[in-house]
NULUMTI-658789 format. One record per residue (C-alpha): x, y, z. Coordinates in steps of 0.2 Angstrom, whole numbers, padded with zeros to 4 digits, always signed. Example, Ala and Ser with C-alpha at 12.3 -4.5 7.8 and 13.67 -1.06 7.14 Angstrom:
+0062-0022+0039+0068-0005+0036
END
This chain:
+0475+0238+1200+0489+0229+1192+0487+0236+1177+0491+0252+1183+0505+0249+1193+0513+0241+1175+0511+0258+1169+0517+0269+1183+0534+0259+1188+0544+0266+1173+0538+0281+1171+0540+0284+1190+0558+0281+1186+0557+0293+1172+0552+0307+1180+0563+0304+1197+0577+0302+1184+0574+0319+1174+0572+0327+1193+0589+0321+1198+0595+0328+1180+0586+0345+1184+0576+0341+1169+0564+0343+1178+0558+0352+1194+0548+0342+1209+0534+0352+1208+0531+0348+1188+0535+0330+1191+0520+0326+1206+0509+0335+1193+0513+0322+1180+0512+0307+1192+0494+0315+1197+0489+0317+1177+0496+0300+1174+0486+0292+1185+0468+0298+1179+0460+0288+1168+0455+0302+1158+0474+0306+1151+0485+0298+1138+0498+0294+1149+0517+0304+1147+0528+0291+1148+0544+0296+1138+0557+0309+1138+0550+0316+1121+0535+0318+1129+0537+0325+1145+0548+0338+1138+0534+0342+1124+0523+0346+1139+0537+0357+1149+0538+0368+1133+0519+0370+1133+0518+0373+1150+0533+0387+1150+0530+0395+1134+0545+0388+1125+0548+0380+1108+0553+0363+1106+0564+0352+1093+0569+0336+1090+0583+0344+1080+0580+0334+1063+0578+0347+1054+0589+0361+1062+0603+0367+1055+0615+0376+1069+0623+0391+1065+0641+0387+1062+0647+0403+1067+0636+0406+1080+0641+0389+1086+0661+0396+1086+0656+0410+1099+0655+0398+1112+0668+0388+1123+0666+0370+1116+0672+0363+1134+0657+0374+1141+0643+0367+1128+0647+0351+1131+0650+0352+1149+0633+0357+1152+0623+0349+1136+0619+0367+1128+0618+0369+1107+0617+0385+1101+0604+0384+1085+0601+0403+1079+0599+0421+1083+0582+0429+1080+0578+0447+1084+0595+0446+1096+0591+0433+1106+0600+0417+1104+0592+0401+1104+0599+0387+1112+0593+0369+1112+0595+0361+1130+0584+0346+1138+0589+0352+1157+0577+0368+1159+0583+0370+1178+0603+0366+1174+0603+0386+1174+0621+0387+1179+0626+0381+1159+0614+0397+1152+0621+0409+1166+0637+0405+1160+0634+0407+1142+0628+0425+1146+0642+0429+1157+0654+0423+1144+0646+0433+1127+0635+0445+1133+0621+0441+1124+0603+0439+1128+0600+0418+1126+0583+0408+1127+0582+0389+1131+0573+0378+1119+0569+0360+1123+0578+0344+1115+0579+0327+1119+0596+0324+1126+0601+0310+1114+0598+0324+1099+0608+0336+1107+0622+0325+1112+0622+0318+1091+0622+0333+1084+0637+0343+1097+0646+0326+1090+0642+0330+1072+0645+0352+1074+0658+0351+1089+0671+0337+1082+0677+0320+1091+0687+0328+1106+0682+0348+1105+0682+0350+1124+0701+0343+1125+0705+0352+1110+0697+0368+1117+0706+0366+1134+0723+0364+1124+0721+0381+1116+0722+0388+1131+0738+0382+1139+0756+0385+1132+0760+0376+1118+0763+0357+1121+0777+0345+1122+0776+0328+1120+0791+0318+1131+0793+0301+1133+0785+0289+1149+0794+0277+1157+0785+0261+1165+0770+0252+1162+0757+0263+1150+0740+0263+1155+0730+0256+1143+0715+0257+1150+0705+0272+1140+0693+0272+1157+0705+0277+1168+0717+0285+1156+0705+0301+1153+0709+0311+1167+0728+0314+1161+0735+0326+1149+0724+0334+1134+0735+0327+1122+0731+0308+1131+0712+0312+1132+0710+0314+1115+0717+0300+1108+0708+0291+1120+0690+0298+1115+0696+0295+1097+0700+0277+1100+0684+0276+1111+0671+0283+1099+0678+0273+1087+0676+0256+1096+0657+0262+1101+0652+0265+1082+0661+0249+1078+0675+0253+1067+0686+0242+1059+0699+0254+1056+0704+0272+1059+0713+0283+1045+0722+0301+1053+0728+0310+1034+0736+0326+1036+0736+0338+1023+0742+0355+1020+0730+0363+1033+0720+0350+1042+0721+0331+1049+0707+0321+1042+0699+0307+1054+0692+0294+1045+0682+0280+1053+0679+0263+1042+0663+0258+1046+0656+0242+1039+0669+0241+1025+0666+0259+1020+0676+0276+1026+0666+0288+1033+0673+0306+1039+0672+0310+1058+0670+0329+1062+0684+0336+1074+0687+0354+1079+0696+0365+1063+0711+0368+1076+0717+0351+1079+0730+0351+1064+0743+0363+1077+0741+0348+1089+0747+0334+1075+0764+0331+1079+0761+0328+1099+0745+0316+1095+0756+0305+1082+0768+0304+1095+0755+0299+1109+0750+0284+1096+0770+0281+1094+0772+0281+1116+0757+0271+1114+0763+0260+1103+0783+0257+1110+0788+0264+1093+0803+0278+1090+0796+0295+1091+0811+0303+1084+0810+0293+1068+0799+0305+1056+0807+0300+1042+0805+0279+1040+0789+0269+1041+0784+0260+1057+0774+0247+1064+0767+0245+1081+0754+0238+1090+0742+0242+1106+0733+0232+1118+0718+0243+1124+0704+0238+1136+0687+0247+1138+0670+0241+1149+0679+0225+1151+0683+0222+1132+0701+0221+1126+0704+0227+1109+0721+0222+1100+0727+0239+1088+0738+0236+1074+0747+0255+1071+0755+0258+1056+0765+0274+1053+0770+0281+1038+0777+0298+1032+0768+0310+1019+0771+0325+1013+0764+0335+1027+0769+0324+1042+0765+0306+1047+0748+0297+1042+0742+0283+1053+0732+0270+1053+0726+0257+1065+0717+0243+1065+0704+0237+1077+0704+0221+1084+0692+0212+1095+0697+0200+1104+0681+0194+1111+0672+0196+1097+0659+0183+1095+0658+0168+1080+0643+0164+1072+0639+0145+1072+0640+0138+1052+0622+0141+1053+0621+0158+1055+0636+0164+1044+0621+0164+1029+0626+0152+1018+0614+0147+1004+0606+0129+1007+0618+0122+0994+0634+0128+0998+0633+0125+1020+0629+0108+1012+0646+0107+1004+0655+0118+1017+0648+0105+1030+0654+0090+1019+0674+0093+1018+0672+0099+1036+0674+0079+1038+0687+0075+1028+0704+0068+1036+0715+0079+1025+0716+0091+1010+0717+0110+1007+0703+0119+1008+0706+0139+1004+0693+0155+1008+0699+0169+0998+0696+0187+0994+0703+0204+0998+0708+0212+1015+0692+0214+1027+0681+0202+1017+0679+0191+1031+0690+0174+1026+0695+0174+1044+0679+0175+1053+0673+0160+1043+0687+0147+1044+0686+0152+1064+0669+0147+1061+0673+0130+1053+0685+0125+1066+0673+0130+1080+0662+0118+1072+0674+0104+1070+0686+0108+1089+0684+0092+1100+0693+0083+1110+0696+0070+1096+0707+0083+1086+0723+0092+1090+0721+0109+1079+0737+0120+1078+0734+0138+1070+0749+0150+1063+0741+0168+1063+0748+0187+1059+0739+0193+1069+0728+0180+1080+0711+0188+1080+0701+0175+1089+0706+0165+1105+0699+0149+1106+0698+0138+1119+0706+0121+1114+0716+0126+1099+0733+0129+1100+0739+0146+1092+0754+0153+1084+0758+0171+1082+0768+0175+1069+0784+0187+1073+0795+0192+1056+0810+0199+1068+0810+0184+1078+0812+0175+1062+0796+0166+1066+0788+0166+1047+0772+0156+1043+0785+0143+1032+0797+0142+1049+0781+0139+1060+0770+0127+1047+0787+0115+1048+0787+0116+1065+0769+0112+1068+0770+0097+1058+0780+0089+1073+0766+0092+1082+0755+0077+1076+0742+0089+1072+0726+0084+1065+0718+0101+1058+0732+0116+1055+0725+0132+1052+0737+0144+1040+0732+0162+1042+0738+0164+1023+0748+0159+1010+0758+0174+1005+0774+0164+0995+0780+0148+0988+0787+0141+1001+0772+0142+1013+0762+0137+0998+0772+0119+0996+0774+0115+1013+0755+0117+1016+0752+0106+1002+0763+0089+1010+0754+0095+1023+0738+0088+1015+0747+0074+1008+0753+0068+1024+0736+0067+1029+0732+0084+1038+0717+0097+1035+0724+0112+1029+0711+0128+1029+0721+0144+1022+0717+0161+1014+0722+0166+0999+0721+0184+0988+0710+0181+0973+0698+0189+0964+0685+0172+0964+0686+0154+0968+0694+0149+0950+0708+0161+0951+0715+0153+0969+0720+0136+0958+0730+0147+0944+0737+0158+0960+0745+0141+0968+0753+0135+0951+0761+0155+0946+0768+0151+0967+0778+0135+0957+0768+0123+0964+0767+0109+0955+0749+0107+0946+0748+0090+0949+0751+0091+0967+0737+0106+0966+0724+0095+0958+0727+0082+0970+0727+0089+0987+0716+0103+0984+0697+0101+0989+0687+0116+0988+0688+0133+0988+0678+0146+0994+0676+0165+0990+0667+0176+0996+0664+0197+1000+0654+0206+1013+0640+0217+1008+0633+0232+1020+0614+0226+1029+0601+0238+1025+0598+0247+1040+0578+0240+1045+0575+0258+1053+0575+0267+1035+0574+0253+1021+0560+0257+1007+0554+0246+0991+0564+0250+0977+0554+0257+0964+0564+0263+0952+0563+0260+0931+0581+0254+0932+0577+0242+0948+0562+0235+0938+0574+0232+0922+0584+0220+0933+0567+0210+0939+0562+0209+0923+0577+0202+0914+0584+0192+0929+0563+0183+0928+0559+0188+0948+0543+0188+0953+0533+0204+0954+0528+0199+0971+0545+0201+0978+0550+0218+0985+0568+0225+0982+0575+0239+0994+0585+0255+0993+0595+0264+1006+0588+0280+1013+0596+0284+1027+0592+0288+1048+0601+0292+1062+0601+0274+1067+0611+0271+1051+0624+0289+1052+0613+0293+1036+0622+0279+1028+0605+0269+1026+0615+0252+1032+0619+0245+1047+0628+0227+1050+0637+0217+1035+0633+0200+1027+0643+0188+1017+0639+0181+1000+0649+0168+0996+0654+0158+0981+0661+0138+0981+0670+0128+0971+0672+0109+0972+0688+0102+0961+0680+0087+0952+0686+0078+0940+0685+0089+0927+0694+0103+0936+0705+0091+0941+0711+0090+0923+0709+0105+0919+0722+0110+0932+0735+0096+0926+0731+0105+0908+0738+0123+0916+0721+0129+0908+0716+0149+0910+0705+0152+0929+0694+0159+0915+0692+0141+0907+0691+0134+0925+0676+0147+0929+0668+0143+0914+0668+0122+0919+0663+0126+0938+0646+0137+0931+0643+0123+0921+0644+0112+0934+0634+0122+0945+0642+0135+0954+0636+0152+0956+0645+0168+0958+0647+0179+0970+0634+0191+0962+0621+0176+0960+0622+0174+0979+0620+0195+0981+0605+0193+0973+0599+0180+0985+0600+0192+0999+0594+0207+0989+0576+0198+0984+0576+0195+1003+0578+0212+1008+0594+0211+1017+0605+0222+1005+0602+0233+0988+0609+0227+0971+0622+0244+0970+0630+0237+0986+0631+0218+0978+0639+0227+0962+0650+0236+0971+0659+0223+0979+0659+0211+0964+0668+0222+0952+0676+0212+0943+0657+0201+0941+0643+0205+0929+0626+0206+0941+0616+0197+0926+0631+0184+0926+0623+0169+0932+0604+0174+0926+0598+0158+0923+0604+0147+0940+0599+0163+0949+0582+0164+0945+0579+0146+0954+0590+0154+0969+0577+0168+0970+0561+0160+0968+0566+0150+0986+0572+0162+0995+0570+0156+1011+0570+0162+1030+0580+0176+1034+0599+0171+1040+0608+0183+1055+0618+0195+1045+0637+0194+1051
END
């Protein structure tokens, strides 16, 4: 008896939940109850399934559109607001009769209305409502019911709004068209987890462009939303307190949003092209979570290091590499780890991306005149332990950081170099002295992000020019390398989820000299491999031979890095791969 009320409770929830939808009528859902509980059925006890056996039992075809291709044209005789309203995609017309995919059967006000509205002879065809609501997404455009409703209504004007904005997308999607759509851009954005989002105008269309784990990938939007440009640049400009009269000077501007109880920081920046204004925004969290040290990935050897300065009473220690790499998340990470009550930690930010409970933060504001070198002096009459610069972007910053050190603080900073070497020769070009880099520098760190193969669609790796790289590289046979296919779980971009591979550098003595000596970064890499360092492409390896990412992603984010660089310290890194680390 209790193993058959296990069965029934969900799908009895199921089948009351596809009645309330009107997928489903009463009548149909006490014969699946009845069927469900003899012991002679397979149980129906997903959506998939019990709309399978309503199309058998009404005579009618069923898809779980993977392999459907809607007529775009077709698709363009139909109101979008209408089709999404009612969850009804138009596939194809065969002998006059339209097709279209729906997974409400007794919703027949949406088909009545479809017919009154064209004329023509339509015929329901079952889909799951996850398909249908992912493909109208992928046909229809971001926003096609708002654009839709706009089209229809007399050209609009955008005016300025006095008093507090609303900023929360929830209740901020009943008002205007022009409002609603900026909101469901921002909103799909935030759901598919982008880190920023690109609006391009051209000669006859505005581009959307998500970046989605480091990599922009274009949204579809309805073909008429370039006539609504001007007004939804200048929403984002209301939104963002800036001038909407200035079309003619860049501008910078920032957004405080908040969505199912999550506040998202937006950094907007505004900039005039040929055809109008370009914008960009950035997505922040702000109550993203951090990974302990544990679970940012790190190989055995360099946690071990990164764990050892962690304890020193004072020194520089830098994570560099480009915009979006990550640096940020890991020294939050590191200061997480060493945050106590013992320690008074200052940060100096532009912007703050994390709040933490205990450390005191800085935000930096240019027209305030509140500059990183202004703030750093200031912090020092703090009788801070551990200071936190969010980056060292001149000379004076860079020589005020460094007494820092010498003064007996712990400095962690960012830095834009291409590799760990290159952050030593990047302090002495900011006319910092080389002596005083080689003595209060003590490790640097760099490090890049690589896409997660999505787990849904990964395959082995087969391939002549895969088997090349095992072969020369000395990888065992037994160890499988994967390739990206591509799912819907993934948007067909066969990953899902980024991981960092990091690259470290210790100053010993020899680098110490080295530095004194104003010696190439190139001489200073050549020293640290020597010494035991491995490159950022060593430690891409690592994580391809345990089947986290593929060797075209490690190679494209190394660049400037040969893959069969560090062939022979790699080989050892391979053979012990290891349990799998959290990607980050």
């Amino acid at each position: 008896m209790n193993e058959v009320k296990t069965v029934e409770v969900p799908v009895a929830e199921l089948l009351e939940r596809m009645v309330a939808a009107k997928q489903l009528s009463s009548a149909d859902a006490s014969i699946l109850t009845k069927r469900n509980r003899s012991a002679s059925s397979k149980p129906i006890d997903t959506e998939d399934e019990v709309l399978r056996w309503l199309a058998g039992e009404y005579g009618l075809g069923f898809t779980t559109l993977d392999k459907v291709e809607p007529d775009r044209e077709l698709l363009s005789l139909f109101p979008a607001r209408v089709l999404l309203k009612e969850e009804l995609l138009p596939l194809q017309r065969v002998n006059g009769v339209v097709e279209v995919a729906t997974s409400r059967l007794f919703a027949t006000q949406g088909l009545d209305t479809l017919k009154t509205l064209t004329g023509l002879r339509i015929k329901p065809v079952l889909a799951p409502t996850e398909a249908i609501r992912r493909e109208m997404k992928s046909r229809l455009g971001v926003g096609a019911d708002t654009i839709d409703t706009l089209d229809d209504v007399a050209p609009l004007q955008v005016v300025d709004e006095s008093g507090e904005e609303d900023s929360n997308l929830e209740n901020a999607a009943e008002d205007a068209s022009i409002i609603k759509f900026v909101n469901q851009v921002l909103t799909d954005a935030i759901e598919l987890r982008a880190s920023d989002i690109h609006l391009e105008p051209f000669e006859d269309e505005l581009r959307i462009r998500y970046r989605i784990d480091g990599v922009l990938q274009e949204i579809p939007v309805p073909a008429q939303i370039k006539r609504f440009q001007p007004a939804i640049v200048s929403r984002i400009k209301i939104l963002s307190h800036l001038n909407i009269a200035e079309k003619r000077l860049p501008q910078d501007g920032r957004i405080k949003i908040r969505l199912a109880n999550n506040e998202v920081d937006i950094r907007v920046s505004i900039i005039p092209m040929l055809h109008g204004e370009a914008v960009v925004m950035r997505l922040l969290r702000q109550k993203a979570t951090l990974l302990g040290i544990e679970q940012l990935g790190m190989s055995p050897d360099i946690l071990k290091s990164f764990n050892r300065v962690l304890a020193l009473p004072h020194g520089i220690i830098l994570v560099t590499g480009p915009t979006g790499s990550g640096k940020t998340s890991t020294l939050y990470t590191a200061l997480a780890a060493i945050n106590d009550a013992e320690r008074k930690i200052i940060t100096i930010e532009d912007p703050i991306e994390y709040q933490m409970r205990g450390v005191n933060q800085i935000q930096v504001s240019e027209k305030a005149g509140l500059t990183f070198a202004r703030g750093l002096r200031s912090i020092l009459r703090h009788d801070p332990d551990v200071v936190l610069v969010g980056e060292i972007r001149d000379e004076e910053t860079a020589q005020i950081a460094v007494q820092a050190s010498l003064t007996g603080h712990l400095v962690f900073s960012t830095l834009h170099t291409n590799d760990a070497p290159g952050a030593l020769t990047r302090l002495v070009d900011m006319n910092v002295e080389p002596y005083l880099v080689a003595s209060s520098l003590e490790a640097v760190l760099a490090q890049r992000l690589v896409r997660v193969l999505c787990a849904e669609c990964k395959t082995e790796d087969t391939s002549p020019t895969t088997a090349a790289y095992k072969e020369q590289l000395g990888i065992a046979a037994g160890i499988k390398i994967f390739r990206a296919v591509g799912c819907q779980a993934c948007r067909n971009t066969g990953y899902h989820g980024r991981h960092a591979i990091f690259e470290w550098m210790d100053l010993d003595n020899e680098i110490r000299q080295m530095v004194l000596k104003s010696c190439s970064s190139g001489q200073i890499r050549e020293a640290a491999v020597r010494n035991g360092m491995h490159s950022l492409s060593d430690d891409g390896w690592r994580l391809i031979g345990m089947g986290i990412t593929t060797p075209e992603e490690v190679m494209r984010v190394t660049k400037d890095q040969t893959l069969m660089g560090g062939k022979i310290s790699h080989v050892e890194a391979v053979a012990d791969l290891g349990p799998r680390t959290k990607a980050a």
